[in-house]
N, CA, C and O atoms as a MOPAC input file, in Angstrom:
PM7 MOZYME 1SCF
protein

 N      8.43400 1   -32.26700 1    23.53700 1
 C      7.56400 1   -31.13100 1    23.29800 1
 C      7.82700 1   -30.56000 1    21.92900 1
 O      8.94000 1   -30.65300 1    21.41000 1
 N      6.77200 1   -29.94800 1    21.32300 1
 C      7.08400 1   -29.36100 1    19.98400 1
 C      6.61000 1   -30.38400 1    19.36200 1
 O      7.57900 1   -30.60400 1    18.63600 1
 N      6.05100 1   -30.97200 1    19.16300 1
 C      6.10100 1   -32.11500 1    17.91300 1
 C      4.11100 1   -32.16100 1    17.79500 1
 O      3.20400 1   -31.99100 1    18.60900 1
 N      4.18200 1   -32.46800 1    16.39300 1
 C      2.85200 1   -33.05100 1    15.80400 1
 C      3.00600 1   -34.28800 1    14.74600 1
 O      3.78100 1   -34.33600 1    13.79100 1
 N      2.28700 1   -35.04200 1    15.07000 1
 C      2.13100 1   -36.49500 1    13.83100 1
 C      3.70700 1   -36.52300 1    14.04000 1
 O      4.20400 1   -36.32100 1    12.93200 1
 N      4.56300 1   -36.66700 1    14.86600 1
 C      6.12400 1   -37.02400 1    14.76000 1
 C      6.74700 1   -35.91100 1    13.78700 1
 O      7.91300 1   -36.15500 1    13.47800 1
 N      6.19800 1   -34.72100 1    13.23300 1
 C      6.86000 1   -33.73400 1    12.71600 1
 C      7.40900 1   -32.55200 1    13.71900 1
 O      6.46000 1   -32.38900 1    14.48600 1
 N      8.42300 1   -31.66800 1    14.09800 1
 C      8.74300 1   -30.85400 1    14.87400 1
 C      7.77000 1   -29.15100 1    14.19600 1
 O      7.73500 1   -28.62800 1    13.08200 1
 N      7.25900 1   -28.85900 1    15.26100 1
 C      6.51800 1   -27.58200 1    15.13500 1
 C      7.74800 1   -27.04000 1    14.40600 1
 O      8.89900 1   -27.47500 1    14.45100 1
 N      7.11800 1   -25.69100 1    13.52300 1
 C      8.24000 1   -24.58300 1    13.42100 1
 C      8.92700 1   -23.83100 1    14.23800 1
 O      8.16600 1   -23.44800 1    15.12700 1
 N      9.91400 1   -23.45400 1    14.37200 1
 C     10.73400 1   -22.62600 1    15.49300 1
 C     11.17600 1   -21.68800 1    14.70900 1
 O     11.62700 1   -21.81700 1    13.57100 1
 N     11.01100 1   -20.50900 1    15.47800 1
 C     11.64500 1   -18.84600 1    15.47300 1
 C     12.27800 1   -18.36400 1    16.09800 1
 O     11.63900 1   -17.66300 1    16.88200 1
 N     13.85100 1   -18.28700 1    16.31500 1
 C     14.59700 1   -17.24600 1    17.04800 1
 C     13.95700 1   -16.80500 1    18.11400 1
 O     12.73600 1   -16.96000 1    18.08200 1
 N     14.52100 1   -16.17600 1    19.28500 1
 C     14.18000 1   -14.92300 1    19.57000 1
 C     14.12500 1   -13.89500 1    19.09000 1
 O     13.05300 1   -13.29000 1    19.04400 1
 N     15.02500 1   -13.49400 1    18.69400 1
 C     15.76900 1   -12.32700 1    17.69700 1
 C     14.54200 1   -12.30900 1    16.60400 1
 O     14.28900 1   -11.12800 1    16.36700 1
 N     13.76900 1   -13.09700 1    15.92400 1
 C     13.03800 1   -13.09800 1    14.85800 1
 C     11.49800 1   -12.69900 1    15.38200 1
 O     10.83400 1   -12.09500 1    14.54000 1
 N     10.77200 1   -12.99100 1    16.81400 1
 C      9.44300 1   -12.71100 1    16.63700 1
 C      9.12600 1   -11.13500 1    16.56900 1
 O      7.97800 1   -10.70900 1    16.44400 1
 N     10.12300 1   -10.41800 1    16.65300 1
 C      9.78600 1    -8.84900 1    16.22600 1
 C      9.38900 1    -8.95900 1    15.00000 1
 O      8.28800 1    -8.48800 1    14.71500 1
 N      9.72800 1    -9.23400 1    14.56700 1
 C      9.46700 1    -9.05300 1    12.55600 1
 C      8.23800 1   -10.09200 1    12.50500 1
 O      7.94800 1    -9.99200 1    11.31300 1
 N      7.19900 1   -11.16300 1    13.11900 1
 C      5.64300 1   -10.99400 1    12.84000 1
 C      5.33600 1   -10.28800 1    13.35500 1
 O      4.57600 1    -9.58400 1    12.68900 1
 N      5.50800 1    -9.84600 1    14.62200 1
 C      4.60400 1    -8.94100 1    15.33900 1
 C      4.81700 1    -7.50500 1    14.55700 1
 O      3.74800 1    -6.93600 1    14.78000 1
 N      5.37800 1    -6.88100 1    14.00100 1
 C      5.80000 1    -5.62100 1    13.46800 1
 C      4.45200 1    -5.87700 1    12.08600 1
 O      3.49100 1    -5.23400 1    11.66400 1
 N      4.99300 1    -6.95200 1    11.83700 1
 C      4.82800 1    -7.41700 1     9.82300 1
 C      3.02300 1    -7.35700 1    10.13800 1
 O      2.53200 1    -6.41700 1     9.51300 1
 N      2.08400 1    -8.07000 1    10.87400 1
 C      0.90700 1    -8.03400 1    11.19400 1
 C      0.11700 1    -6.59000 1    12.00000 1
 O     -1.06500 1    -6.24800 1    11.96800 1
 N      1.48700 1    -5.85300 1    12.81200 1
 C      0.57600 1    -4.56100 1    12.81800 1
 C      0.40200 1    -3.68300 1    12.00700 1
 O     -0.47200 1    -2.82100 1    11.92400 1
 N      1.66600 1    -4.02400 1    11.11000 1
 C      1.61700 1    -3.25500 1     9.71500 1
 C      0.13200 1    -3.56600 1     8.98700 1
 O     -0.70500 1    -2.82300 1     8.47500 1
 N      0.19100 1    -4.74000 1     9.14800 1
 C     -1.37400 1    -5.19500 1     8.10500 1
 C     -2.71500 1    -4.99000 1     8.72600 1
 O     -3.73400 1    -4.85600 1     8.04800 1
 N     -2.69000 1    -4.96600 1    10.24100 1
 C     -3.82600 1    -4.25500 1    11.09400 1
 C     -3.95000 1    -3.13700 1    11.17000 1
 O     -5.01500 1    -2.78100 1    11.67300 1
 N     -2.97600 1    -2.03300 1    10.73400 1
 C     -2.98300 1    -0.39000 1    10.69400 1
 C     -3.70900 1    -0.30700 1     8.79900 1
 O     -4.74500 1     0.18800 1     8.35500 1
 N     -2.90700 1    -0.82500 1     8.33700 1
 C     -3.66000 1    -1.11500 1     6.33400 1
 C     -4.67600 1    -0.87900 1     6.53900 1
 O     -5.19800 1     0.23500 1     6.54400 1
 N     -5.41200 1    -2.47100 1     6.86700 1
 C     -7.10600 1    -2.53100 1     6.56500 1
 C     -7.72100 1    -1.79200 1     7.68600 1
 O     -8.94200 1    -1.81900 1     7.53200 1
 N     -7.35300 1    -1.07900 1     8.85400 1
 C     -8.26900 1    -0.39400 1     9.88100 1
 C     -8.42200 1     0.63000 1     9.27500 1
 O     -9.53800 1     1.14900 1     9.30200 1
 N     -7.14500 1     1.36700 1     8.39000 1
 C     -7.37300 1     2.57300 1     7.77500 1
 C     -8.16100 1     3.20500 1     6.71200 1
 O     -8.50200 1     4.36800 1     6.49400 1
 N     -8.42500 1     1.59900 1     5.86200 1
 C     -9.22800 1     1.07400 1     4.65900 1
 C    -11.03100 1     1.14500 1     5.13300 1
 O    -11.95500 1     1.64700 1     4.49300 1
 N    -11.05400 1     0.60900 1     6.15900 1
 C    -12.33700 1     0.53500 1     6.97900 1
 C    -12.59800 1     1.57900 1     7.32200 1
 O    -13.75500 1     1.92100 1     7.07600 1
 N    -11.59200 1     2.71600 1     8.12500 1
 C    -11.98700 1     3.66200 1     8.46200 1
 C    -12.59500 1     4.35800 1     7.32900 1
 O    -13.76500 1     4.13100 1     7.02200 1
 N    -11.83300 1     5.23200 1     6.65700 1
 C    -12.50500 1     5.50100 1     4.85400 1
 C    -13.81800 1     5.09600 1     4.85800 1
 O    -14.68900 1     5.88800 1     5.21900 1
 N    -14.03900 1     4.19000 1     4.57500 1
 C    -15.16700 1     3.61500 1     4.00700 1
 C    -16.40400 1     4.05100 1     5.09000 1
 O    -17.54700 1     4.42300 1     4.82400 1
 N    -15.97300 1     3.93100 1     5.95600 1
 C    -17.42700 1     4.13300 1     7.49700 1
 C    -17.46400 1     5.50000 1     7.70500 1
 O    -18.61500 1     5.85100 1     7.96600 1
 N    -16.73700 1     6.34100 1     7.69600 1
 C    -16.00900 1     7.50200 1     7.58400 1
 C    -15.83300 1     8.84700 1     6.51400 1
 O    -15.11100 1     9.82700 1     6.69500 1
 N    -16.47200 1     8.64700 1     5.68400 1
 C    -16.04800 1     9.40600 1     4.58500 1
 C    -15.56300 1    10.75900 1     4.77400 1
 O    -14.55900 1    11.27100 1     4.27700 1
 N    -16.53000 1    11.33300 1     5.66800 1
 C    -15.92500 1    12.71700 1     6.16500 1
 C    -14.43500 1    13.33000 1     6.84400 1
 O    -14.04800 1    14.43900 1     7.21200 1
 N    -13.86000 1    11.98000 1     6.78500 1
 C    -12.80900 1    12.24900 1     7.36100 1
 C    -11.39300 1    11.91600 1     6.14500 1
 O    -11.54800 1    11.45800 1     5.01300 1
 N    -10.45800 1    12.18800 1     6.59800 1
 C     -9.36200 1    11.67400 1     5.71400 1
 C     -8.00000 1    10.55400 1     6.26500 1
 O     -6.99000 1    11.05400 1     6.75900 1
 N     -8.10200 1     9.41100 1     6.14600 1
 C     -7.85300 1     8.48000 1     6.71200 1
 C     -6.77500 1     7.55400 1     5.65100 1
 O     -7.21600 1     6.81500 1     4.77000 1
 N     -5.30500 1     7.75200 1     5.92200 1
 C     -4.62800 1     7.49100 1     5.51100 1
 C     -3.21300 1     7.08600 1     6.33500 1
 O     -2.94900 1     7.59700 1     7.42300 1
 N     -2.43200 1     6.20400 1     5.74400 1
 C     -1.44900 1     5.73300 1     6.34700 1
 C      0.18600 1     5.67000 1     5.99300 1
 O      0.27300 1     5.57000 1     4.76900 1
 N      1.15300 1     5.68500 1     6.43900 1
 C      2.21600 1     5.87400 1     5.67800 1
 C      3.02900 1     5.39200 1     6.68000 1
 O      2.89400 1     5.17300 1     7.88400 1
 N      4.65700 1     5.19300 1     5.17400 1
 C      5.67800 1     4.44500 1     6.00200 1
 C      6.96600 1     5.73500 1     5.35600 1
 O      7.11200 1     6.30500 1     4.27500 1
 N      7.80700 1     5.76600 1     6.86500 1
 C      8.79100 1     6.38300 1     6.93400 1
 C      9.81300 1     5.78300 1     5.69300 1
 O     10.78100 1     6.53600 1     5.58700 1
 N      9.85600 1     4.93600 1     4.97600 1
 C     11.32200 1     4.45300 1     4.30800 1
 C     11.71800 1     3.45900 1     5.05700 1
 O     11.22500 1     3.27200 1     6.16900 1
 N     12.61900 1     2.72300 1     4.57100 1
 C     13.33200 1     1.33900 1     5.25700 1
 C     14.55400 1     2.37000 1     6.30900 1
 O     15.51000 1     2.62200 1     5.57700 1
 N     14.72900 1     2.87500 1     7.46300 1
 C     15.68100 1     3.76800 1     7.65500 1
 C     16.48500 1     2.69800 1     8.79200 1
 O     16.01100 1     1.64600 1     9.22100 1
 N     17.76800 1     3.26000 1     9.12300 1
 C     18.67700 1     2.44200 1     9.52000 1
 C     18.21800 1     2.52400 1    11.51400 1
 O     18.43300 1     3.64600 1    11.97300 1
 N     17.75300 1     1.65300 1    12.39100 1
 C     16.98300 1     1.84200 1    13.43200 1
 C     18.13800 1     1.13900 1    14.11600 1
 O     19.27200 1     0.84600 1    13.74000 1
 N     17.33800 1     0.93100 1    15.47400 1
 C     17.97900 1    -0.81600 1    16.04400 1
 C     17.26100 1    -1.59000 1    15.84300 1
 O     17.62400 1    -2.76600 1    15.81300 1
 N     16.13800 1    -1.27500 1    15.65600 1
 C     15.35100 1    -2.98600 1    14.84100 1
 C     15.83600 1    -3.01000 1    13.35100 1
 O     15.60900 1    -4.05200 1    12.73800 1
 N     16.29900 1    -2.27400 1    12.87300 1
 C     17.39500 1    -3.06600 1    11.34900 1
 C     18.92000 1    -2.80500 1    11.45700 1
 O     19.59900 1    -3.02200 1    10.45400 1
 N     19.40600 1    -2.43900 1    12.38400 1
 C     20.99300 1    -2.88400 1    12.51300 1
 C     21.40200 1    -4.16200 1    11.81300 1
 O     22.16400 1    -4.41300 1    10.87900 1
 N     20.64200 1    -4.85900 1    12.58200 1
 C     21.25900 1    -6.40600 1    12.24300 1
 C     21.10200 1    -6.96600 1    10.76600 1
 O     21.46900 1    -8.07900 1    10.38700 1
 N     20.40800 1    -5.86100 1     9.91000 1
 C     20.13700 1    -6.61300 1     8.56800 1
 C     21.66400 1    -6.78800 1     7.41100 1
 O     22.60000 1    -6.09300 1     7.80800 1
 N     21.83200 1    -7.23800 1     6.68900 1
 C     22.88100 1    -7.54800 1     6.29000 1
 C     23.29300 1    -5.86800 1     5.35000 1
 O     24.45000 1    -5.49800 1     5.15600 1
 N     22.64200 1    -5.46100 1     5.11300 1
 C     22.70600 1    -4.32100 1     4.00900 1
 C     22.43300 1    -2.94800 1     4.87900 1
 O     22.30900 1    -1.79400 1     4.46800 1
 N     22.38400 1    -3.43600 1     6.14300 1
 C     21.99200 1    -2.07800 1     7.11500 1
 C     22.95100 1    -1.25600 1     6.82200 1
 O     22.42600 1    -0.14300 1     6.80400 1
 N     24.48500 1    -1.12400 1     6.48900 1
 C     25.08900 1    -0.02200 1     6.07600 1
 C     24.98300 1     0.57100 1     5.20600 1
 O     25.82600 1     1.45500 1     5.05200 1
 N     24.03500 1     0.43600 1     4.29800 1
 C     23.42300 1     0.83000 1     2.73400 1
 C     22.41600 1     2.23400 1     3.84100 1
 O     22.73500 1     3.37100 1     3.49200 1
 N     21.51900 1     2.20000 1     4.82500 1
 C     20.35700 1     2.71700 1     5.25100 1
 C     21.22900 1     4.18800 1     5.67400 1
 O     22.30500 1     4.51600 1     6.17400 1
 N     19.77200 1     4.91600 1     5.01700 1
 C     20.08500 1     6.07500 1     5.45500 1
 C     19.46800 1     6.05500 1     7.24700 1
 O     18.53200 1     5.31100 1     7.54100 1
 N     20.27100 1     7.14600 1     8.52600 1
 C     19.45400 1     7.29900 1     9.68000 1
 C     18.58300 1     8.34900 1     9.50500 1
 O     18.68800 1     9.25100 1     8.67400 1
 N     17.62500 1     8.17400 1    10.41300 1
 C     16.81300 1     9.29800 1    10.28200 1
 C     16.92200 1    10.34100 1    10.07700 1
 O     16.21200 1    11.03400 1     9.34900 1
 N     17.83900 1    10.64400 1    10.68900 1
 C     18.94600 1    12.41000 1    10.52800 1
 C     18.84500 1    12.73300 1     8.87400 1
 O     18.28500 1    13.67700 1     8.31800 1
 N     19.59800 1    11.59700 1     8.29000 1
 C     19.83700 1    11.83400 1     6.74200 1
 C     18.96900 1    11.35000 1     6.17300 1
 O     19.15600 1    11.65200 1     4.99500 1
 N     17.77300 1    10.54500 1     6.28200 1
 C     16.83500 1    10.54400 1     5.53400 1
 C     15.64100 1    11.22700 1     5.52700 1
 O     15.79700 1    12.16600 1     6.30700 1
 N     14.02800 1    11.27400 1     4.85200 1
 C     13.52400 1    11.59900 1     5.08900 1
 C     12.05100 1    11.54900 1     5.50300 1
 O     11.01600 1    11.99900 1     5.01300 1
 N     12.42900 1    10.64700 1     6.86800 1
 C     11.31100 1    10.21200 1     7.50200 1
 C     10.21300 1    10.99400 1     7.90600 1
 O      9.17800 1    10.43800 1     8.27400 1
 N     10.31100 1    12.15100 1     7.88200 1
 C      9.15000 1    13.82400 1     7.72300 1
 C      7.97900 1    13.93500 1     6.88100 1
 O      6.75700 1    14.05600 1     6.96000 1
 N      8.81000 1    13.84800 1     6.13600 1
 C      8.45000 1    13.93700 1     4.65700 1
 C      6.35100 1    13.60300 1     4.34500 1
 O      5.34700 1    14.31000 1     4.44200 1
 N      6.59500 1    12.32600 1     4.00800 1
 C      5.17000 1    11.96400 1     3.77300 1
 C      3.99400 1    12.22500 1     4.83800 1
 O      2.92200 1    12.74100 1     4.52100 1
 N      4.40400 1    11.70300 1     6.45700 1
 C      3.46900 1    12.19400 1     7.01400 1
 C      3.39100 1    13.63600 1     7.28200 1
 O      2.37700 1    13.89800 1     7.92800 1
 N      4.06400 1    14.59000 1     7.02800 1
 C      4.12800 1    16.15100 1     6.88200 1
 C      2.96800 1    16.66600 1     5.73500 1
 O      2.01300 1    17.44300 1     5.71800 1
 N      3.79700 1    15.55100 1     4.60000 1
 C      2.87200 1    16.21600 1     3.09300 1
 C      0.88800 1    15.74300 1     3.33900 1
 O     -0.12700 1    16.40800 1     3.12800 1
 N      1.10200 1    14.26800 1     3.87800 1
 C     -0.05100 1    14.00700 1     4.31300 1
 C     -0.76200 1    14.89900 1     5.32200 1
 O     -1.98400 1    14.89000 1     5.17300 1
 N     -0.38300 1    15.54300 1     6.15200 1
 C     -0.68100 1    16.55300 1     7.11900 1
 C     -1.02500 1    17.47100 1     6.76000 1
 O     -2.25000 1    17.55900 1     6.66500 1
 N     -0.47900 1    18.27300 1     6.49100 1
 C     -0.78800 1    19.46100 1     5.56400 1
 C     -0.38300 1    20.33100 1     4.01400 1
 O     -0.14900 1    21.40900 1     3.46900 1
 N     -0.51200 1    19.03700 1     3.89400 1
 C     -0.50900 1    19.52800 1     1.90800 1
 C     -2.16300 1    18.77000 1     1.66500 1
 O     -2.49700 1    17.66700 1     2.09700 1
 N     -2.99800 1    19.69500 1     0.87900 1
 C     -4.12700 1    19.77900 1    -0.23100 1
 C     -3.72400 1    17.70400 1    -0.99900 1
 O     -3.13100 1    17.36700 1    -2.02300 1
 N     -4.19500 1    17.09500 1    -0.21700 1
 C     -4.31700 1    16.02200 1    -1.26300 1
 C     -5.66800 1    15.49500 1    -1.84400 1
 O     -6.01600 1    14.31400 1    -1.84100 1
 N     -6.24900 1    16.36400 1    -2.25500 1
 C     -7.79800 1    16.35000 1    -2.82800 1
 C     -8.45500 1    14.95300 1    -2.35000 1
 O     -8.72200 1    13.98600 1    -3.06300 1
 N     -8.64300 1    15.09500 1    -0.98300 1
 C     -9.25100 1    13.67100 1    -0.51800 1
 C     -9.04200 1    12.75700 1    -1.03100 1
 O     -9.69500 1    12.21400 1    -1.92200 1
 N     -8.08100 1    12.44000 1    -0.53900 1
 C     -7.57700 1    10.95800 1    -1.12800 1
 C     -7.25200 1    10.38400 1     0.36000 1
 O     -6.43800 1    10.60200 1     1.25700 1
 N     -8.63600 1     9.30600 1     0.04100 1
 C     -8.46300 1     8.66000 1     2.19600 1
 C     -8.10900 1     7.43600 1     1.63900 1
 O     -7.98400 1     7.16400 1     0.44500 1
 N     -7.94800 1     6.67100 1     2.68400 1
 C     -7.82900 1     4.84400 1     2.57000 1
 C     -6.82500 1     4.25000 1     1.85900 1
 O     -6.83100 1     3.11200 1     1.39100 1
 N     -5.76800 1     5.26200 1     1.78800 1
 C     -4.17700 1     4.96700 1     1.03500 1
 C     -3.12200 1     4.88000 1     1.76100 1
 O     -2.73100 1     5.69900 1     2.59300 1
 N     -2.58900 1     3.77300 1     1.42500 1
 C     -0.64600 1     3.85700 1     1.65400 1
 C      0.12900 1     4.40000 1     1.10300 1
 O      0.49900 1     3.81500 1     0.08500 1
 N      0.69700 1     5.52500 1     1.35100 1
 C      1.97100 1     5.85700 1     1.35500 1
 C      3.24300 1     5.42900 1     2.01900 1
 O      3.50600 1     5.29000 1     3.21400 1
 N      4.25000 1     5.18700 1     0.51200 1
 C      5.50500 1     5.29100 1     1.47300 1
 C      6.18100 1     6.45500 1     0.99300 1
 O      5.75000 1     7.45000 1     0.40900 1
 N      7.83800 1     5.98200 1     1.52100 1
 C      8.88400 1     6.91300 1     1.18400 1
 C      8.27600 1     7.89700 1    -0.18700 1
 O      7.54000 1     7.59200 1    -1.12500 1
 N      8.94400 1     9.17100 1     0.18300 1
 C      8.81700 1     9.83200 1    -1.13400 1
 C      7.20500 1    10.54300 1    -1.43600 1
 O      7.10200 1    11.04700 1    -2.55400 1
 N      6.32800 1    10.59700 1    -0.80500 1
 C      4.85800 1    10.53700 1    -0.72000 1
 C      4.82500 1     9.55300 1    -1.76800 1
 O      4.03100 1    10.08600 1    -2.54300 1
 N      5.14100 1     8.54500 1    -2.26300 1
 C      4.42700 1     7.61600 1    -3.57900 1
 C      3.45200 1     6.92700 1    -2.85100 1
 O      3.62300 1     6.53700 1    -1.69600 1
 N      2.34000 1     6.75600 1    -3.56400 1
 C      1.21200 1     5.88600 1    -3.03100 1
 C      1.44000 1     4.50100 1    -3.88400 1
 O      1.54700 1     4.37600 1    -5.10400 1
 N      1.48500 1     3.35700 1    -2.70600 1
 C      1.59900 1     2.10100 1    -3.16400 1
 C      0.50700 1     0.92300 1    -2.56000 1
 O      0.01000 1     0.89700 1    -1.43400 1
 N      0.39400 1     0.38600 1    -3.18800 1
 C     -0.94100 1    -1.26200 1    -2.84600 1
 C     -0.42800 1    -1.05800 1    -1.06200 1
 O      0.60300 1    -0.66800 1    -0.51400 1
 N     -1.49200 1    -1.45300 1    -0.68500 1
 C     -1.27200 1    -2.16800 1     0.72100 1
 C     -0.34800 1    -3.36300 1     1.49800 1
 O      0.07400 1    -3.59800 1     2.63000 1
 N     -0.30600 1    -4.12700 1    -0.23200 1
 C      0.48000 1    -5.21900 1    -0.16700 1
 C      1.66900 1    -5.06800 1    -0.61000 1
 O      2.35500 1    -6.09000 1    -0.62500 1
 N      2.50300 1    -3.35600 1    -1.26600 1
 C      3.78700 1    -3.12600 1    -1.61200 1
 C      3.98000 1    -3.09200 1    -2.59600 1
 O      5.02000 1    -2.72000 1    -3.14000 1
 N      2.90700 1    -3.52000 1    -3.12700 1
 C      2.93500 1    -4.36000 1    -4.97400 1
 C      2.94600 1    -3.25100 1    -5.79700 1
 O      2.65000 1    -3.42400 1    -6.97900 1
 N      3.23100 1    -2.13800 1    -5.40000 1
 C      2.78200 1    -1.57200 1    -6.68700 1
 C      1.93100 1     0.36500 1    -6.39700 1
 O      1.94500 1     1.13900 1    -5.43900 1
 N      1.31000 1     0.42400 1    -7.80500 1
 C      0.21200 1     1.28600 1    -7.97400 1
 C     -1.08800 1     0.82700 1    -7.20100 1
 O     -1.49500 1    -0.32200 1    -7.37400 1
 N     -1.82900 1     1.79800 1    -6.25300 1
 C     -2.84400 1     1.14300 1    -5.69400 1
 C     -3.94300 1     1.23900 1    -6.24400 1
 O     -3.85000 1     2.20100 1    -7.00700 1
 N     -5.17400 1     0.70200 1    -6.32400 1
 C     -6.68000 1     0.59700 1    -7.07300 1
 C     -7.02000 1     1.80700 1    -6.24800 1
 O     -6.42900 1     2.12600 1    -5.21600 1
 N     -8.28100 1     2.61400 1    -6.93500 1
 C     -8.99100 1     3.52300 1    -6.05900 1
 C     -9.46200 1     2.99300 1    -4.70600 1
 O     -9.20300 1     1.78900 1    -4.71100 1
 N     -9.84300 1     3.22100 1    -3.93600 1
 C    -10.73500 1     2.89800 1    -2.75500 1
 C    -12.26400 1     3.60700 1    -2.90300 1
 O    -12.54400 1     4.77200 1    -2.61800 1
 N    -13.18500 1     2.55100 1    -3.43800 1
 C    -14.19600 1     2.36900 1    -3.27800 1
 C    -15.08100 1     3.47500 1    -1.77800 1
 O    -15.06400 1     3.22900 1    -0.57200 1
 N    -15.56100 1     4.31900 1    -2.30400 1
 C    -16.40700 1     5.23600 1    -1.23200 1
 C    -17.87000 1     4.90100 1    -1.35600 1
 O    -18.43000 1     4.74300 1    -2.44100 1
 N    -18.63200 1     4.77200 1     0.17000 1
 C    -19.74100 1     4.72400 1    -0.16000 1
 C    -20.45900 1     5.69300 1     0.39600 1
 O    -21.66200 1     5.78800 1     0.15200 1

């Protein structure tokens, strides 16, 4: 079992299918939020990430003693400022840590989002 053309399928841990399933709802919350915006205008539709913070789904990472816990970091923060701080309509964005707004894909500074 497992095999194609005599090559062995890929195999994943147990321990490892958290991290697609996490990594793809991350990217299904992105573009739903992107869509929303756009169909939506009247509303303000935005998304954000707490910081890399020290959990039990990242214990096990090698640098997990580097992570701040929630206690000491500040996982509040952005969805608070997003909540109720004046962000002159600005929908269909990622935020992370820090309120910085970054690409969807992490990369960076994000492009406007296109309103119609």
């Amino acid at each position: 079992g497992g095999e194609t053309g005599g090559q062995d399928l890929p195999r994943q841990s147990k321990q490892g299918w958290w991290l697609h399933a996490y990594g793809f709802s991350k990217a299904a919350l992105n573009a739903y939020t992107r869509v929303l915006s756009r169909m939506h205008p009247e509303i303000l539709a935005n998304v954000c990430s707490p910081g890399f913070i020290l959990t039990d789904m990242t214990a096990n990472y090698a640098d997990a003693a580097t992570l701040k816990t929630a206690d000491e970091g500040s996982c509040a923060t952005t969805p608070l400022w997003l909540a109720l701080d004046d962000i002159s309509g600005v929908s269909g964005r990622y935020f992370g840590d820090g309120c910085k707004e970054i690409n969807m894909d992490g990369s960076g500074d994000a492009p406007p989002v296109p309103r119609t």
